[in-house]
C-alpha positions, 0 to 999 in steps of 0.5 A: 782366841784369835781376832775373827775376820768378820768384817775385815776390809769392810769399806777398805776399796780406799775410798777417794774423795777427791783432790784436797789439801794435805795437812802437813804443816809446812816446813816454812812460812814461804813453802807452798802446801802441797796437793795430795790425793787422799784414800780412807780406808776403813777395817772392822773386826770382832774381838771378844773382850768380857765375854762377848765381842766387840767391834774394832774399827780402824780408820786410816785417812791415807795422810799419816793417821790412823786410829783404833776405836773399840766399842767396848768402853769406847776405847782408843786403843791406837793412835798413830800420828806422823812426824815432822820426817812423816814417820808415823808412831803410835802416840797414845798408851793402850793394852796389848789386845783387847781384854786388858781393857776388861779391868783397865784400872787406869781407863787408858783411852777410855770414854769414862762416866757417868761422872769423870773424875772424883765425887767426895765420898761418892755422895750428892743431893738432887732435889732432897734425895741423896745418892750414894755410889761406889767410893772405888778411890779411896774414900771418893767415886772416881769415873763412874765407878766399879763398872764404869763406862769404860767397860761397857760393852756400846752398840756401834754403828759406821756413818755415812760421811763424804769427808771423814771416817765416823762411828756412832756409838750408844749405850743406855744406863739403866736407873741405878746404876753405880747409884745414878738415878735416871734411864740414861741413853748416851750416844759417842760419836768419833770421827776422823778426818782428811785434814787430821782432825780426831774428834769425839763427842758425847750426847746424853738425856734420861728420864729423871733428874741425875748428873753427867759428865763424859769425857775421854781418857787418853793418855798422850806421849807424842814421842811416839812413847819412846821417852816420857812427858817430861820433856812435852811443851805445854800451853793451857789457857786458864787463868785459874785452877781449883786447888784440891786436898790430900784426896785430890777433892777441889777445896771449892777455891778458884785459884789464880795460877799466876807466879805457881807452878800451874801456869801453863799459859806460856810454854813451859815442859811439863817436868820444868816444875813438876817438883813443886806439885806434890804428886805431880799434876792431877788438876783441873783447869778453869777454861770457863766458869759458867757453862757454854756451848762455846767450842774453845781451845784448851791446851797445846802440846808440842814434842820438839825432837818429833816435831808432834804438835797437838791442839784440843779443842772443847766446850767443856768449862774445866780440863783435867791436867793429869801427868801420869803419877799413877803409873808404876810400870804394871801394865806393858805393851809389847814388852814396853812398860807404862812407868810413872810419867810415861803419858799425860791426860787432858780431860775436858769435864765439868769440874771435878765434884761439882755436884758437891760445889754449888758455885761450880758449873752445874752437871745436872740434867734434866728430863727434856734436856740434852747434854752434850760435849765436843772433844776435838783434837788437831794434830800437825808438825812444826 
């Protein structure tokens, strides 16, 4: 079917906001930054995807970024980001039209949950009840399970903003579903600004105590996917990670990352150690061990021959370094094939099976409570 015009150029007069800074890195210390009129501009169609149609948002903010967001899974599907020429490319790994993202087995781009990552054996205890969910990797519940987040279809609506792009998005779970006890109503916010800033946050309460942790999953390649991520700087600032098995479950253990191959404190590629990983990195990182509001840089990562440099932002306790070791080249784009490498993920989470893990930061959440996570991205040149 093809893509129905709905309400294509909705908003896309180019909304002008005034004379502000351009975001462009400069190309010295010494050289001025200069001014630049800045247009928004906002394009929405309907795309039908499981059945129904979802909404595909597109903002541009006129210096350089542009984004596609569906609201069935809260997908980003696109995500072009200039060089340090001004060349923009598409920087994350998505499917060709919209209803791969219908099975979308490797949640490219997804919103995952209600739990992202893995829970051992799918099971866990509140307040003596135990929970059984679907164990959809291997023996363990991974992302939410069958009919994760990533394949719902969300309500969304534009937001009214002076100085950004933004769509709120909400998505009630009902009790039971996937296992989870609890009505869940959780609200996804994107929003893209003027000064190339991309961010995502998720708020959720229930009516019962359960789990939650949300997160989006991305996969990066600021190459503009013209090579894989071997050759991508990375900095993460922990000091500590958790080991896990041979079912990528944590040990429990929080390990010091100093003299391994999981210091990325300093700048180091990601294919300079990956040998010494078996399986390659799929590990979550310990930015903090209690959980706080705090928003904190987590990682950084720089692309020298496109001069692509992106920082995330998050308030997370835990981001899960993932260098794409699952992928085997199933899932093309444009004739383009996804091989084993060829994206990286930086999820920022509460730690993989903490509600299995007393001493980790908690995931419950409680009627009259509030979760709520920030995920921020800013993207410059150097």
């Amino acid at each position: 079917m093809k893509r129905k015009q709905l309400l294509t150029a909705v908003l896309s007069v180019g909304l002008i906001f005034g004379t502000i800074w351009s975001c462009q890195s400069p190309k010295s210390d010494n050289k001025e930054m200069e001014k630049k009129e800045i247009k928004f501009n906002v394009n929405i169609q309907e795309v039908p995807v499981g059945g129904k149609n979802a909404k595909l948002f597109t903002f541009d903010n006129g210096n350089g970024v542009k984004v596609e967001i569906s609201s069935f899974g809260g997908v980003i599907t696109k995500l072009m980001v200039p060089d340090k020429d001004g060349n923009s490319e598409n920087i994350v790994l998505g499917h060709e039209n919209l209803e791969g993202y219908n099975s979308n087995d490797g949640y490219l781009g997804a919103s995952v949950g209600r739990y992202a990552n893995r829970i051992a054996k799918g099971k866990f205890e509140l307040d003596g009840t135990t929970y059984q969910l679907a164990t959809n990797n291997g023996n363990n519940h991974l992302h939410g399970g069958l009919i994760g987040f990533h394949r719902k279809h969300w309500e969304a609506e534009m937001v009214e903003s002076e100085n950004s792009m933004k769509v709120k998005m909400t998505y009630l779970s009902p009790d039971g579903e996937e296992g989870y006890p609890g009505n869940l109503k959780t609200t996804l916010t994107f929003e893209l600004t003027a000064d190339n800033k991309l961010m995502v946050e998720f708020e959720s309460e229930t009516d019962k105590p359960t789990i939650v942790n949300l997160t989006q999953h991305g996969y990066f390649n600021l190459s503009g996917l013209n090579e894989n991520i071997l050759g991508h700087e990375l900095v993460i600032h922990a000091s500590k990670y958790t080991p896990v098995n041979d079912e990528l479950i944590p040990t429990g253990e929080l390990a010091s990352v100093q003299g391994t191959a999981f210091d990325f404190n300093e700048p180091h590629t990601v294919g300079e150690r990956i040998a010494e990983v078996s399986g390659g990195y799929d590990h979550n990182y310990v930015i903090k061990e209690n959980h706080n509001d705090e928003l904190v840089k987590m990682a950084e990562v720089y692309h020298a021959d496109s001069g692509r440099f992106m920082e995330l932002y998050s308030d997370a306790p835990g981001v899960q370094f993932y260098s794409g070791n699952f992928l085997d080249g199933k899932i093309t784009n444009k004739g383009k094939a996804f091989t084993k490498h060829m994206g990286m993920c930086l999820e920022p989470q509460v730690f993989p099976n903490s509600p299995n893990e007393p001493t980790f930061p908690t995931s419950r959440l409680n009627p009259g409570e509030k979760y709520s996570h920030r995920i921020h991205y800013h993207f410059s040149t150097k």
